[in-house]
Structure formats: structure tokens, C-alpha cells
C-alpha positions in Angstrom: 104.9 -12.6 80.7 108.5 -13.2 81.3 108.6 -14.6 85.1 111.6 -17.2 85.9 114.7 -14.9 86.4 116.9 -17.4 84.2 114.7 -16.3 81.5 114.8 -12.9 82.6 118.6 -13.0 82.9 119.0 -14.9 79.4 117.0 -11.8 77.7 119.2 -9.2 79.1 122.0 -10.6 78.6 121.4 -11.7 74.7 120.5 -8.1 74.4 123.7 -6.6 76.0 125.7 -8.9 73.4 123.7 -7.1 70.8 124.8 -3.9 72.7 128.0 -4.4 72.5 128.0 -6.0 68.5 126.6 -2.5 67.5 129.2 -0.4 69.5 132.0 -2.4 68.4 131.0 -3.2 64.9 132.3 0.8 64.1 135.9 0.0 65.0 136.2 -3.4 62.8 135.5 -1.3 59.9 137.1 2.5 60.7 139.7 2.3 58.5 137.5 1.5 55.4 134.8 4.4 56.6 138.2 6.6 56.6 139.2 6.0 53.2 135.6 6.4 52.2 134.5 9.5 53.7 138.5 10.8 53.8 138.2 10.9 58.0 141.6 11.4 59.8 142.9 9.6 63.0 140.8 12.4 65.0 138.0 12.2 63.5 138.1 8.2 63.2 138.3 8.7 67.3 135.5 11.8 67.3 133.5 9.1 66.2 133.5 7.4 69.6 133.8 10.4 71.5 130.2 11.5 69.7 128.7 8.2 70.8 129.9 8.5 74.2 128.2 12.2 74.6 124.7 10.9 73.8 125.2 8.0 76.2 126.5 9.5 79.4 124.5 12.7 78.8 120.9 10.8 79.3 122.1 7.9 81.5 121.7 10.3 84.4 118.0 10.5 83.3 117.3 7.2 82.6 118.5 6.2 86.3 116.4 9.1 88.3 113.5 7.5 86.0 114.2 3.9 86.5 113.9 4.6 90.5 110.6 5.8 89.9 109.0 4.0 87.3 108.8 0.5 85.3 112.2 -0.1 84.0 111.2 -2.2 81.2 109.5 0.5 79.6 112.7 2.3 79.2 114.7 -0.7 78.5 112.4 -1.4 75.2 112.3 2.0 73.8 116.6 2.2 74.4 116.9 -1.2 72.5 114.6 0.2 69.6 116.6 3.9 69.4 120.5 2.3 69.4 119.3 -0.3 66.7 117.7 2.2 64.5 120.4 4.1 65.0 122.9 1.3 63.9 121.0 0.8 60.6 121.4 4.8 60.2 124.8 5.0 60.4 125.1 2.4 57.5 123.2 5.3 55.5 125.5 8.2 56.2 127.2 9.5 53.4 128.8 12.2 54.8 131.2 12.5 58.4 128.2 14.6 59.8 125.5 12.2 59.3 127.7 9.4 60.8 128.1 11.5 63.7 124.5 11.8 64.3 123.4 8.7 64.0 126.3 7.3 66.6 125.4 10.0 69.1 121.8 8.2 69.0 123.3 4.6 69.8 124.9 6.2 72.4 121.4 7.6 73.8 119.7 4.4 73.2 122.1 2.2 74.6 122.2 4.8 77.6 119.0 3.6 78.5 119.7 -0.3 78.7 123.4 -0.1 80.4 121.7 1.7 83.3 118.4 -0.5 83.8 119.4 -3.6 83.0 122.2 -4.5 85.9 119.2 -3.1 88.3 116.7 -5.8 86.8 119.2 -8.6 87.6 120.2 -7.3 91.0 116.9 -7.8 92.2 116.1 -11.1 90.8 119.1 -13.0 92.0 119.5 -14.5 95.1 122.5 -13.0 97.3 124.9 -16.1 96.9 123.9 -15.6 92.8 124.4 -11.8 92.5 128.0 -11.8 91.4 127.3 -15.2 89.2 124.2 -13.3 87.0 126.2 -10.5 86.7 128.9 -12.3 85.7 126.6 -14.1 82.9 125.0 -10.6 81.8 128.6 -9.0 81.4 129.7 -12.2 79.6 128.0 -11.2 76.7 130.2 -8.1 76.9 133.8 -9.4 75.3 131.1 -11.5 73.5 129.6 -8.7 72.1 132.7 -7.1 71.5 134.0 -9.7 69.6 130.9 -10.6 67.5 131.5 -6.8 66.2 134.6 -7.5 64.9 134.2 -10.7 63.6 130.5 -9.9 61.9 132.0 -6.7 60.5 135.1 -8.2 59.5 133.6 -10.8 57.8 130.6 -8.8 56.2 133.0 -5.5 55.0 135.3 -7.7 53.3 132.3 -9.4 51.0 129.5 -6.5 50.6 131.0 -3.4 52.5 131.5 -1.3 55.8 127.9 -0.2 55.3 126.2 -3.7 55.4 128.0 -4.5 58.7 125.6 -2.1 60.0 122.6 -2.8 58.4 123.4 -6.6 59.7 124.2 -5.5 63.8 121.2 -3.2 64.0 118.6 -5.2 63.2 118.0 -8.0 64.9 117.6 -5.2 68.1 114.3 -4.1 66.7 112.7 -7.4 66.7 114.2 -8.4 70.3 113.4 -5.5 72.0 109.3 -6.1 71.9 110.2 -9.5 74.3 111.5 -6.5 76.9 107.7 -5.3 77.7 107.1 -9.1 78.2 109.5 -9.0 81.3 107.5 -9.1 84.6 109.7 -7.2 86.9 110.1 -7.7 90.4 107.8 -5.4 93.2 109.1 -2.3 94.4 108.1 1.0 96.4 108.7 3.6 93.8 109.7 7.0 95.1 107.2 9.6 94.8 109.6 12.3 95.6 110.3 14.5 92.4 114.1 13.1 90.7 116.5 15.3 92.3 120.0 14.6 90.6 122.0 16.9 92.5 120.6 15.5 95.9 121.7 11.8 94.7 124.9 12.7 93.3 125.9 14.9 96.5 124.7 11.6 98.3 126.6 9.3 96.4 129.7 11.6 96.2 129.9 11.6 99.9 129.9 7.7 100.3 133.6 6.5 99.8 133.7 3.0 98.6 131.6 3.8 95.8 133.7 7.1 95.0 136.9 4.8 94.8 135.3 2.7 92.6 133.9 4.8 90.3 137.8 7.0 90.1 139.4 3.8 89.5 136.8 2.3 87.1 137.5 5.8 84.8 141.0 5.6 84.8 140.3 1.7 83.9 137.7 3.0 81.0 139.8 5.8 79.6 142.1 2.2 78.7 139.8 -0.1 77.6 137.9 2.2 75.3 140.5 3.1 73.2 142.2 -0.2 73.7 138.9 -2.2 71.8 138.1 1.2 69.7 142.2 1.1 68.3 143.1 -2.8 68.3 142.1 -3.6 64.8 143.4 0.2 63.3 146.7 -0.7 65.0 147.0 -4.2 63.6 146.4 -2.7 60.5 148.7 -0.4 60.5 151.7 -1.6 62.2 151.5 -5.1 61.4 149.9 -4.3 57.9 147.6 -7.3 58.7 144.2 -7.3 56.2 141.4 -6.0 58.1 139.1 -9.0 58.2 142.0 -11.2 59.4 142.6 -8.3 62.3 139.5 -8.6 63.2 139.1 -12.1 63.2 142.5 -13.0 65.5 141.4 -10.0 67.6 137.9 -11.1 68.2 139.1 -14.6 68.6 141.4 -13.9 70.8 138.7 -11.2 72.8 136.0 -13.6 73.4 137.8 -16.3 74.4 140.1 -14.7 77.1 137.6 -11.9 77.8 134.6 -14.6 78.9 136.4 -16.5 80.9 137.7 -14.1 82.6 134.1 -12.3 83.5 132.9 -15.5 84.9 136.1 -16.5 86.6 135.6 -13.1 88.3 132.2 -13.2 89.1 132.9 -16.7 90.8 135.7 -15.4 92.9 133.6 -12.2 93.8 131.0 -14.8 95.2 133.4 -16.7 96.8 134.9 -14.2 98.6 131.6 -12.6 99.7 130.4 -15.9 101.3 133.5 -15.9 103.2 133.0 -12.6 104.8 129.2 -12.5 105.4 128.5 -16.5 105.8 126.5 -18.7 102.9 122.6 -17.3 102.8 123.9 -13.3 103.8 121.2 -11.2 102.8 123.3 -7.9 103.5 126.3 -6.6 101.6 129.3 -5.2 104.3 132.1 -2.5 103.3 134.2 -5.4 103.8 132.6 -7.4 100.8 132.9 -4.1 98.7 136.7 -3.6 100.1 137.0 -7.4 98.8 135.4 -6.9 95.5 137.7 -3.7 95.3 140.9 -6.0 95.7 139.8 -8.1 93.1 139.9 -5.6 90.6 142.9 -3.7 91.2 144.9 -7.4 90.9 143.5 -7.3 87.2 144.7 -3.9 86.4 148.0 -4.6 88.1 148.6 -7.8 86.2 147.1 -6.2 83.0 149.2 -2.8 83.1 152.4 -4.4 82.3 151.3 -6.9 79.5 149.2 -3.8 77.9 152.7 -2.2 77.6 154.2 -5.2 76.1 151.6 -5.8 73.4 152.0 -2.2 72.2 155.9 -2.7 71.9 155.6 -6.3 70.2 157.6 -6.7 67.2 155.1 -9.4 65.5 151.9 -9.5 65.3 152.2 -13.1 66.4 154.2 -11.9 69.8 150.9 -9.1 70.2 148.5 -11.8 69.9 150.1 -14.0 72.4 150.4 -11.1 75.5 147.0 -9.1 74.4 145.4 -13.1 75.3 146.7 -12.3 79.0 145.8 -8.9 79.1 142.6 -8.8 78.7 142.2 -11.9 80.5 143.3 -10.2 83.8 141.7 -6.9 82.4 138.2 -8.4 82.1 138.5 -10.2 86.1 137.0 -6.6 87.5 134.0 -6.7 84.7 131.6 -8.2 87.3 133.3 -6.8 90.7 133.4 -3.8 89.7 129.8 -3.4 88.2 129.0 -5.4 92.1 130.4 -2.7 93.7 128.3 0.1 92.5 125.4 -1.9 93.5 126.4 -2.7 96.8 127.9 0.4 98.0 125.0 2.5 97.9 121.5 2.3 99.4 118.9 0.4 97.6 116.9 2.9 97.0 119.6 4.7 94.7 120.5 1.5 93.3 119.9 2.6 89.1 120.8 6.4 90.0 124.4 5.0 91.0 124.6 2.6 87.9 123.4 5.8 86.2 126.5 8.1 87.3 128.6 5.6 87.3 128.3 5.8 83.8 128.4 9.2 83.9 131.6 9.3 85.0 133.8 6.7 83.5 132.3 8.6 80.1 132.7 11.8 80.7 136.2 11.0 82.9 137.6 7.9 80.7 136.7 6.7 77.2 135.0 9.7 76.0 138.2 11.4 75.3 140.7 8.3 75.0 140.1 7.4 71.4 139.9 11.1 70.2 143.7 11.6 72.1 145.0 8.2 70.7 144.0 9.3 67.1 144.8 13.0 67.5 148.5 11.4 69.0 148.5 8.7 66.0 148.4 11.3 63.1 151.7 12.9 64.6 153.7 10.0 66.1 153.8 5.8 65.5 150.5 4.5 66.3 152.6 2.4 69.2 153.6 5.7 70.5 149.8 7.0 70.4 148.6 3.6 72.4 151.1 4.2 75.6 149.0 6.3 77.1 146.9 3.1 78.0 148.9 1.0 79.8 149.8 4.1 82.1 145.5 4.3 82.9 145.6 0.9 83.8 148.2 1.4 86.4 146.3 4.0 87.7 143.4 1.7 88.5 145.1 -0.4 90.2 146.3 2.2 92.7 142.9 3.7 93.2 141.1 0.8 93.4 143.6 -0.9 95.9 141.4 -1.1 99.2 142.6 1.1 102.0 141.8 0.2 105.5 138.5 1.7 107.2 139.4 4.9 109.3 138.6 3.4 112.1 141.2 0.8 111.9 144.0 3.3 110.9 143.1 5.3 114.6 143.3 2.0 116.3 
């Protein structure tokens, strides 16, 4: 059995850079499964609109099941189902078939994204809580990155298919250490799921409503931004694929990481110096904090989002999209904190699980179709400014507003 949490923390996390590989490893090589199976800009996007249905429709059902029953379980059979799935859609020979098999990553991955963040929040200490999430969403600009670079590298010497076959498979293997994990004690619910109960509960609490509007907002931009970035350097900057995806991936992991961390740092920091070193409880001022925190990034980001679309060199792009996603990825742990900490524990993975709900069916599930649909009529820098204007948004929802109680006084 798994027991230490470092080791338990180490597992997830390899596994959500695995995540992350396989959904990314699609947009490294779009443009060459275009000129293959003769997919326009829409479709190119459909692709991860498809994905996104199959995830946010079961994440729902993962959550109310994760409340109530081992979570590991889940976790393992989620791992198994996206990297199947991955192999799959190197096998698809026609648009349909690629569809499928992405709709499945989506449900598999469902599955993990919810769980996982749950597994970690009750293994770490208070004072650690931002720090191990910070380390488990590390592994997402990681991820991200490995995608393109893997499939960059591996489509330019044996084809778009073999990048798949090579991100899905180490998933099947890894995912048998998940029933190892020994996971912490807890009083499961023996109340039947009732989603509607739980999301009229969570809809009524208002911290984590404003963080879930602004993280949509924030997710309609980021998913097309990583879905686009190597189509658009492509295109505008007629750069070759692999060397996109190399600079891009470069360029992601490195300002994306530090970032996460440097934002899971000052998350703990700031909690410490609301509650006191050793707090056990979490305050609406420590979510109001962790709220700031994010809507700085998006603020910071909005601006150098629109400059990197308008840059006349790729050189110029490469140079602001460093600083972008830099301030972008500070909210990846604070904001992931605050759906944890707004809500009662006992609707700890049903929150994680609407979250994600939301930001799908509200953000990134329609921002790569509209870019594409937008790209096949107008210049692809055209097409990409609806994204800076989502980030700005953010930033205003996510700016913390004073408790009612102050405003009367």
C-alpha cells in the first residue's frame, strides 16, 4: 500500500502530467490530422468541444460518487478509459471515429480531475495545502507542454498517429499503482447522491459562485489559447509545426511552472497571515485573499494576451506569450484552493465536480469551436481576440468585493 502522502502526492501528480500530455498532444498535431482527414477550422475546434462534453457531462457523477465511496477506485478505472482512449484516437480513420474516441478521454479524465484534488486536500497539512496543490497542478503546464513537444517531435519522424499511440500508453500501466493508494478515513454519506440538492447548496454560497464565474470566463481563454497556439504559429508565422511546438512548449513549461508554484506559495503565505501558522480552519477572508490573487493574474495577463495576438514576429510573440502565461498560470493553485475551501467538507469532491461542470460547459467547451469557426472567415489574429477580452472578465469577477456586512457598516 501507498501510505506517506509525498508518495501519494508524487502519484497523482505524475499522473495529472500524463493527463494533460494526452489532452494536449491533439493540438500539436491538428493541422496535420486536418490535411489528413480534410477537417476545417470548425471541425479542428469540434474536436475539443467533443472531448469537453464527455468530461463535464460525468464529472458531476464522479463527484456525488467520490463522496460516498473509495475514490481510488474511480481514479484507476478514469486513468485506464482516457489512455485507451488516446491509443484510439491514433486508429481513427475517419472525423467520426476521432470524435469518439476523444469524447472518451474526456470521460476518463473526468474521473481523475474531480478525485484527485480531494485525495491531496486531505492528506496535507493546512500550512501545505496550497504547496501540494501547487505541486499536483505543476504537472499541468508540464503536461501541457510534454504534448507538444512529444507530438511535435514524434509527428515530424513517424506521424500524427504515433504521437498517440506514444501519450496513451504509459497511462495503462500507471494507473494499477492507483488501487495501491491507502486513502485517508472518512464518514461516507449514506444518503442517496442528490445533485440538485448539492448544486442548489453550492449555488447559494457566494465565494464559491464568484469563483467558479470568473474561473469560466478565465477557461473559455486558456482553452482555446493552448488548443490554437501551435495552429496560429503555423499559420501566421508560417513556422514548421515541430519547431511551434517546441518554442511553445518551451516557453509553456517553463513560465507556466513557475508560476503554479510561485502561486501556491503566495496563497500559503497569505493564508498564514490571516488565520495564524498551525490554522486548521479556512475563513471567507482566506478565500477573499486567494480570490485577489487570481484576478491580479488575469489583470496582468489580459493585456499581454492582446499583445501576443497582434505581434508582428514570431520572435516579438514568443517574448510577451513568456509573461502571459506566467501571470495567467499564478491563479492555477488559488483558484483550484478556493473551491475546496469555500464549501463544506462534506461537499468537498461534489464542488470540484461542478466546478468543472461549469467552466466546460460555460468556458472552453465552446471557445476552440468559435475561434475556428471565426478563423475560416477572418485572420486567425482576428479569430484569437476574443481571448484576451475573457481574461479581462476574470479579473473583474474574481476581484474580491467586501462582505455585506462591512458595506452596511
Amino acid at each position: 500500500m501507498i501510505r506517506r502522502p509525498g508518495a501519494i502526492l508524487a502519484l497523482l501528480t505524475g499522473l495529472n502530467l500524463l493527463n494533460y500530455l494526452d489532452r494536449l498532444v491533439v493540438s500539436a498535431v491538428l493541422p496535420k490530422i486536418q490535411d489528413d482527414l480534410g477537417l476545417s477550422n470548425f471541425m479542428g475546434g469540434f474536436l475539443a468541444t467533443v472531448f469537453l462534453l464527455g468530461y463535464f457531462a460525468t464529472a458531476p457523477v464522479f463527484g456525488a460518487l467520490g463522496d460516498r465511496m473509495q475514490r481510488k477506485w474511480l481514479i484507476a478505472l478514469g486513468v485506464i478509459v482516457w489512455s485507451a482512449a488516446t491509443i484510439a484516437s491514433g486508429l481513427a480513420t475517419t472525423a467520426t471515429q476521432l470524435l469518439v474516441a476523444r469524447a472518451f478521454v474526456g470521460i476518463g479524465e473526468a474521473s481523475y480531475a474531480t478525485l484527485a484534488p480531494t485525495i491531496i486536500d486531505d492528506i496535507s497539512a493546512p500550512e501545505r495545502k496550497g504547496r501540494n496543490l501547487a505541486y499536483f497542478y505543476g504537472a499541468t503546464p508540464f503536461g501541457a507542454a510534454l504534448g507538444y513537444l512529444v507530438g511535435g517531435f514524434v509527428e515530424a519522424r513517424w506521424g500524427w498517429r504515433s504521437a498517440f499511440f506514444v501519450a496513451g500508453g504509459p497511462g495503462l500501466l500507471i494507473a494499477l499503482f492507483c488501487l495501491a493508494i491507502a486513502e485517508p478515513e472518512r464518514t461516507f454519506s449514506s444518503v442517496k447522491p442528490d445533485l440538485k440538492k448539492d448544486l442548489r447548496t453550492l449555488a447559494r454560497t457566494a465565494l464559491y459562485r464568484q469563483g467558479v464565474l470568473g474561473y469560466c470566463a478565465y477557461t473559455f481563454a486558456i482553452g482555446a489559447f493552448s488548443y490554437w497556439a501551435p495552429k496560429f504559429l503555423y499559420a501566421r508565422y508560417h513556422l514548421a509545426l515541430d519547431v511551434a511546438n517546441f518554442r511553445f512548449g518551451l516557453i509553456t513549461v517553463v513560465a507556466g511552472v513557475i508560476a503554479t508554484f510561485l502561486g501556491g506559495f503566495w496563497a500559503d503565505r497569505m493564508r498564514r497571515g490571516i488565520t495564524g501558522s498551525g490554522a486548521v480552519t479556512e475563513s471567507g477572508d482566506v478565500v477573499r485573499g486567494l480570490l485577489r490573487i487570481c484576478a491580479i493574474g488575469s489583470a496582468v495577463g489580459a493585456p499581454l494576451a492582446l499583445a501576443c495576438f497582434l505581434s508582428p514576429s514570431s520572435g516579438i510573440f514568443f517574448v510577451l506569450v513568456f509573461f502571459c502565461i506566467f501571470a495567467l498560470f499564478l491563479s492555477t493553485s488559488p483558484i483550484n484552493a478556493v473551491v475546496l475551501s469555500a464549501v463544506p467538507p462534506g461537499l468537498r469532491a461534489s464542488a470540484m465536480a461542478i466546478s468543472i461542470l461549469a467552466i466546460h460547459l460555460l468556458g472552453d467547451l465552446w471557445s476552440p469551436m468559435l475561434v475556428g469557426a471565426l478563423a475560416d472567415r477572418v485572420p486567425f489574429e482576428l479569430a484569437m481576440m476574443l481571448l484576451p477580452v475573457a481574461i479581462a472578465v476574470s479579473a473583474l469577477v474574481w476581484w474580491p468585493r467586501r462582505p455585506r456586512a462591512a458595506k452596511e457598516a
